[in-house]
C-alpha positions as protocol buffer text, in pm:
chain_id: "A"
residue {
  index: 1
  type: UNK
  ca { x: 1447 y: -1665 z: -526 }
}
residue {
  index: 2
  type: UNK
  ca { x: 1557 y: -1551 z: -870 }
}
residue {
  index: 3
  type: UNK
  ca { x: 1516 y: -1167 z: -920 }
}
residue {
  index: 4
  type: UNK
  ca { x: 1286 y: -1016 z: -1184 }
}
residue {
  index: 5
  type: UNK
  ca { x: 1166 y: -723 z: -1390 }
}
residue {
  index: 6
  type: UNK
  ca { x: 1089 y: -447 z: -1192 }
}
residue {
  index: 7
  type: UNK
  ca { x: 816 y: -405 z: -1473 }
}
residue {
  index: 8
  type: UNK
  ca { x: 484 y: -464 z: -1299 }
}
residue {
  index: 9
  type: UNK
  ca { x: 360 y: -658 z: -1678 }
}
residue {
  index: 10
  type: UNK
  ca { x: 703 y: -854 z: -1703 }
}
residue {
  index: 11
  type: UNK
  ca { x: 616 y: -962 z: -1276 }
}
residue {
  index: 12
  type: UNK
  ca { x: 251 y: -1058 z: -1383 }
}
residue {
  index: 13
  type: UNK
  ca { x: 377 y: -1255 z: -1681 }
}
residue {
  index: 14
  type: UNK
  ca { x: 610 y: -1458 z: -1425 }
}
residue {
  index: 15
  type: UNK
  ca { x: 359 y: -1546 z: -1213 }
}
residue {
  index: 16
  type: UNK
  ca { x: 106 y: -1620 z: -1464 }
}
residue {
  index: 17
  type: UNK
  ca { x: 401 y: -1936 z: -1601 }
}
residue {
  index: 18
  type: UNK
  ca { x: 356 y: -2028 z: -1233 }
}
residue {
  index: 19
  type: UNK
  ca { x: -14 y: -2059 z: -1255 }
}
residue {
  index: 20
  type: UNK
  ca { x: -3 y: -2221 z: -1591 }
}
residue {
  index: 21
  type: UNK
  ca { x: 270 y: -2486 z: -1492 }
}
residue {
  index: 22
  type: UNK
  ca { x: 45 y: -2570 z: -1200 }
}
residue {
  index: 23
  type: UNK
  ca { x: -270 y: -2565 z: -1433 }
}
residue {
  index: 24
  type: UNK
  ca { x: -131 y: -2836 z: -1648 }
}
residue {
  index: 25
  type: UNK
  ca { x: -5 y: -3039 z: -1391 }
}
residue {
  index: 26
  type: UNK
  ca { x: 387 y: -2980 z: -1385 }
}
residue {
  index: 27
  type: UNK
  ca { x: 402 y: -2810 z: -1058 }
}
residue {
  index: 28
  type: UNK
  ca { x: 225 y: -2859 z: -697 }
}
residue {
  index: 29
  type: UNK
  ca { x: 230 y: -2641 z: -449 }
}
residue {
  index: 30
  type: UNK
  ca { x: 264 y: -2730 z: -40 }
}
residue {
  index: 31
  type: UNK
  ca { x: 168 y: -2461 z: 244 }
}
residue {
  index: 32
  type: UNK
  ca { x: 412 y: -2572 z: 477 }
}
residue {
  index: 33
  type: UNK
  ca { x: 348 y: -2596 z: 858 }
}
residue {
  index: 34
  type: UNK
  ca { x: 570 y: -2527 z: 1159 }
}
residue {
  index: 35
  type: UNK
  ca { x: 421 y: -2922 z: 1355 }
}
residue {
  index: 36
  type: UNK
  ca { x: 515 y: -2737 z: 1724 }
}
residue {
  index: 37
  type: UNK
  ca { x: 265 y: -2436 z: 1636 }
}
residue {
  index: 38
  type: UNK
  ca { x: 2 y: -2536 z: 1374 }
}
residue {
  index: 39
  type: UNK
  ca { x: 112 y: -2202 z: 1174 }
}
residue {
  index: 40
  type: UNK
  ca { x: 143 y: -2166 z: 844 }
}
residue {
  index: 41
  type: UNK
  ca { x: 479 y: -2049 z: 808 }
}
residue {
  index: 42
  type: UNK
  ca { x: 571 y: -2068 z: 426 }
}
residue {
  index: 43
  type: UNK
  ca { x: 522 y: -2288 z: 92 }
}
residue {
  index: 44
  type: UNK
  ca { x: 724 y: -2512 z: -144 }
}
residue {
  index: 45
  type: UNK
  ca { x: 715 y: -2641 z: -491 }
}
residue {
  index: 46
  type: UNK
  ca { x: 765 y: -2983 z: -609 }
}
residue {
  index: 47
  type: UNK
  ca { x: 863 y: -2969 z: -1001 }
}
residue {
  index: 48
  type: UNK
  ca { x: 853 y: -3157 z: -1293 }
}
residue {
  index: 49
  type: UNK
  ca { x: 586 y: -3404 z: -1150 }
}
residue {
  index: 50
  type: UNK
  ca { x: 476 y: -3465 z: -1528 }
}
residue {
  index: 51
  type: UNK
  ca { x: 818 y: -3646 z: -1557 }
}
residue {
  index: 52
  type: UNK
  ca { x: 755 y: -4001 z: -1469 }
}
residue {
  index: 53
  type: UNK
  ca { x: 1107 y: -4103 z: -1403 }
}
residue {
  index: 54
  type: UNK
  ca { x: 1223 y: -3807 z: -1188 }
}
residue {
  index: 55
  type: UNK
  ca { x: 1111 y: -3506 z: -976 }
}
residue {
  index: 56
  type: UNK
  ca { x: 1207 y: -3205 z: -849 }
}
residue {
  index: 57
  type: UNK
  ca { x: 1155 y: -2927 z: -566 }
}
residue {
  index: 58
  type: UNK
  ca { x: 1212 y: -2573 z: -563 }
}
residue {
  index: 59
  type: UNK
  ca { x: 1135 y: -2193 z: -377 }
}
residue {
  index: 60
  type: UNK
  ca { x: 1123 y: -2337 z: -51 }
}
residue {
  index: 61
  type: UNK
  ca { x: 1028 y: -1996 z: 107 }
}
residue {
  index: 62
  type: UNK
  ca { x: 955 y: -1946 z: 478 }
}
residue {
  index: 63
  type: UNK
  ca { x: 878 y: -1660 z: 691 }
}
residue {
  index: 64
  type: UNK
  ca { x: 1136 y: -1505 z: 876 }
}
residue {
  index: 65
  type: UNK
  ca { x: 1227 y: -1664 z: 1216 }
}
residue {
  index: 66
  type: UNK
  ca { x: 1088 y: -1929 z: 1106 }
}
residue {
  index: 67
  type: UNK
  ca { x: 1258 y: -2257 z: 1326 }
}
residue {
  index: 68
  type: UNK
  ca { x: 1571 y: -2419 z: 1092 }
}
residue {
  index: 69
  type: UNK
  ca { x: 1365 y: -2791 z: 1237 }
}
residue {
  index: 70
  type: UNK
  ca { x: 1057 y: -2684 z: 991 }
}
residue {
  index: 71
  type: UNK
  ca { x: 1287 y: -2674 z: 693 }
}
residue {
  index: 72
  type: UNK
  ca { x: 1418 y: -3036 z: 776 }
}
residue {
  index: 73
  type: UNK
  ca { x: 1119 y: -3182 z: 821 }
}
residue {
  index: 74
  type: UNK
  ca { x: 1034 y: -2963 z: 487 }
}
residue {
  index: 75
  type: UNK
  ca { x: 1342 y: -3132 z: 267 }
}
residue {
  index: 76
  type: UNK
  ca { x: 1220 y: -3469 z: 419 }
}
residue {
  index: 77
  type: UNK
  ca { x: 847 y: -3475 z: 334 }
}
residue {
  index: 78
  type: UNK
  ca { x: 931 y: -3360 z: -4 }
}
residue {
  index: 79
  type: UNK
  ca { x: 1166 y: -3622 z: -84 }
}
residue {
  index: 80
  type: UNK
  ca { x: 890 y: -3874 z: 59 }
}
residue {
  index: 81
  type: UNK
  ca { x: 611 y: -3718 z: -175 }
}
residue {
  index: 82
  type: UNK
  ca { x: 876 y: -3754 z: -465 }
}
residue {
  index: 83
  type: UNK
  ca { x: 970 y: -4081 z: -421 }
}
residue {
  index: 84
  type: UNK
  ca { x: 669 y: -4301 z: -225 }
}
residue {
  index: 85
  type: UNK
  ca { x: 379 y: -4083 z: -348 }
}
residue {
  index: 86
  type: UNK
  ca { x: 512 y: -4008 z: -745 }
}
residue {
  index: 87
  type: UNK
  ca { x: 716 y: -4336 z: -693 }
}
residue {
  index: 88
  type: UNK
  ca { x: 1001 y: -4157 z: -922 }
}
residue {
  index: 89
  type: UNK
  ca { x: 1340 y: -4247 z: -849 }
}
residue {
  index: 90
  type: UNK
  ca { x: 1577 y: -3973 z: -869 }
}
residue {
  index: 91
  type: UNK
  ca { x: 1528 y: -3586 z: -761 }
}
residue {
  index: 92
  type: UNK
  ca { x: 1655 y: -3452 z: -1080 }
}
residue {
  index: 93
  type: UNK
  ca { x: 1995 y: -3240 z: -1054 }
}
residue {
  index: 94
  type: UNK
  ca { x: 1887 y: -2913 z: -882 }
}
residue {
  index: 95
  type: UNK
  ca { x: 2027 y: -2599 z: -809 }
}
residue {
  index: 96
  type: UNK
  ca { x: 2210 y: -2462 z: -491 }
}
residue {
  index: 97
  type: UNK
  ca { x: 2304 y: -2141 z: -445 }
}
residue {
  index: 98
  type: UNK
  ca { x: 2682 y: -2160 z: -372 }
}
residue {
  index: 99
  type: UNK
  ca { x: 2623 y: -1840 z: -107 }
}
residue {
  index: 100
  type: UNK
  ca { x: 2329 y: -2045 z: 106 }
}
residue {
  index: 101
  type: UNK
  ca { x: 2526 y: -2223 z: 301 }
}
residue {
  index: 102
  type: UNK
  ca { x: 2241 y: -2288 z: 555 }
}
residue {
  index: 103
  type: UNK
  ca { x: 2108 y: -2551 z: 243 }
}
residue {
  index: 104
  type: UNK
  ca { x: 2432 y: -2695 z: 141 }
}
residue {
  index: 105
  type: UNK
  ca { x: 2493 y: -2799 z: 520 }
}
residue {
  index: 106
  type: UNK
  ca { x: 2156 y: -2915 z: 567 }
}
residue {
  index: 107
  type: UNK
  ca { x: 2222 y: -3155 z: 226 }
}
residue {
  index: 108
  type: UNK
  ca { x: 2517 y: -3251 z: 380 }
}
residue {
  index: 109
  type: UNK
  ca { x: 2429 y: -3337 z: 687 }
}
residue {
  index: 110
  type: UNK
  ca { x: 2047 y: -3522 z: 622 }
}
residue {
  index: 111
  type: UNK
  ca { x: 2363 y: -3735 z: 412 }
}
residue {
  index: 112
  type: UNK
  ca { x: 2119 y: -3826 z: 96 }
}
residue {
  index: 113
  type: UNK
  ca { x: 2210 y: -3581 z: -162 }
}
residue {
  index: 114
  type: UNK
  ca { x: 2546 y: -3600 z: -380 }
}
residue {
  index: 115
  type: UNK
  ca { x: 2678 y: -3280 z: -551 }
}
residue {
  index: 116
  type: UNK
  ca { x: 2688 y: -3334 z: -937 }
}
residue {
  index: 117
  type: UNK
  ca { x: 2810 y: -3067 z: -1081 }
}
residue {
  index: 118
  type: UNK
  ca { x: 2820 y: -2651 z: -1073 }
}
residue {
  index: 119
  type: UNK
  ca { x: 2686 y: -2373 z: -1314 }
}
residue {
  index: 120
  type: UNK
  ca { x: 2871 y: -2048 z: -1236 }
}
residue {
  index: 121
  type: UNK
  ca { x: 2695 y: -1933 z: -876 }
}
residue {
  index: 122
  type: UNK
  ca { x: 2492 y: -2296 z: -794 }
}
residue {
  index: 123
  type: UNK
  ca { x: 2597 y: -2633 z: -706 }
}
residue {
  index: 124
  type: UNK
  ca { x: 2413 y: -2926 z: -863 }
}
residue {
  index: 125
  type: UNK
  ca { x: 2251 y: -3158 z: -645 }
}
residue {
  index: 126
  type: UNK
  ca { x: 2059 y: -3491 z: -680 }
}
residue {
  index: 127
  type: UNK
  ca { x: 1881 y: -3765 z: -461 }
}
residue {
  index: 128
  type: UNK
  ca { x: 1863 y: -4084 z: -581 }
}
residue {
  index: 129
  type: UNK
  ca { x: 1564 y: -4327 z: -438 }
}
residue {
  index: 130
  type: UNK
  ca { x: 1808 y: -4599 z: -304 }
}
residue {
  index: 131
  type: UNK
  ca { x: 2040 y: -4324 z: -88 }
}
residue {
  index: 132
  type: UNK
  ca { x: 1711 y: -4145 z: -16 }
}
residue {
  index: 133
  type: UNK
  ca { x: 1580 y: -4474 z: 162 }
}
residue {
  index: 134
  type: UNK
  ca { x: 1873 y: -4510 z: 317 }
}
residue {
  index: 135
  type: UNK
  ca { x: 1890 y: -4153 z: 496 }
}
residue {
  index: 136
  type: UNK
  ca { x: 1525 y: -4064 z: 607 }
}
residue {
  index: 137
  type: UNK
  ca { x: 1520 y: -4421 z: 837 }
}
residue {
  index: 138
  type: UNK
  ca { x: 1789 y: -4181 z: 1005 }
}
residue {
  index: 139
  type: UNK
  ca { x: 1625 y: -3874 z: 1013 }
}
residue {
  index: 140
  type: UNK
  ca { x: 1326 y: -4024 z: 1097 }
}
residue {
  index: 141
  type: UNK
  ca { x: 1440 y: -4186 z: 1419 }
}
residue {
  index: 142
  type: UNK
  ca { x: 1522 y: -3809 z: 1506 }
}
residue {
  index: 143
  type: UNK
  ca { x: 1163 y: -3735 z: 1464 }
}
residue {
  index: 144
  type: UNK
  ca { x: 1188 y: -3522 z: 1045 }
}
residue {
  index: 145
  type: UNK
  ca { x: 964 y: -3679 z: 800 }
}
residue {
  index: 146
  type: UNK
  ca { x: 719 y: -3873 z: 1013 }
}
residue {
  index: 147
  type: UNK
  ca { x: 414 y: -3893 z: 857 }
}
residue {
  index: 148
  type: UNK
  ca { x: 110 y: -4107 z: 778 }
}
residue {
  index: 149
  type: UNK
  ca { x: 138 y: -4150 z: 430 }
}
């Protein structure tokens, strides 16, 4: 999460561009359940949605102790709302936090993101439909991204 004012107007005003990007259709945001317990257990963004060639996702926050299989399954279902549900094709370059290494593993290893680029303390990331399709028949067969839809 990016730090802000510790000015209770300037935290108000941040919140209130969340509401407004969300108002006017830029941003959704998903509760996000842990499938073992039924809990809620933390909430995600998907970006840029008004963008009809590419998406994005972003403040995936959970609470803590929170099992590392929700966030999988998280990263998965996102990617399938991006690309089956807003039928874009690329997950726009997004930002990585070169210090959460728990992420850039878990990019790494789910094998469908390439690293693009860097801006001082973030890695650039993107997903492109075609290695996307390619990866979640994987991760699926483990049991991440299974859904209806």
């Amino acid at each position: 999460m990016n730090q802000i004012s510790h000015n209770i107007d300037d935290q108000y005003a941040y919140f209130d561009e969340y509401v407004h990007r969300f108002n006017n259709g830029t941003e959704i945001y998903y509760k996000i359940d842990d499938k073992s317990t039924s809990e809620k257990v933390g909430v995600v963004r998907l970006t840029e949605i008004d963008n009809t060639e590419t998406f994005c996702w972003e403040s995936m926050v959970t609470i803590l102790g929170t099992k590392a299989v929700v966030s999988v399954d998280t990263f998965c279902l996102i990617y399938i709302a991006g690309f089956n549900l807003l039928e874009r094709n690329r997950c726009s370059p997004f930002k990585v936090p070169k210090a959460n290494k728990r992420v850039i593993e878990l990019h790494e290893i789910m094998g469908i993101a390439d690293r693009v680029g860097e801006t001082g303390e973030h890695w650039l990331y993107h997903v492109t439909r075609a290695k996307f399709t390619d990866g979640i028949k994987r991760m699926q067969r483990m049991g991440f991204g299974v859904t209806d839809v």
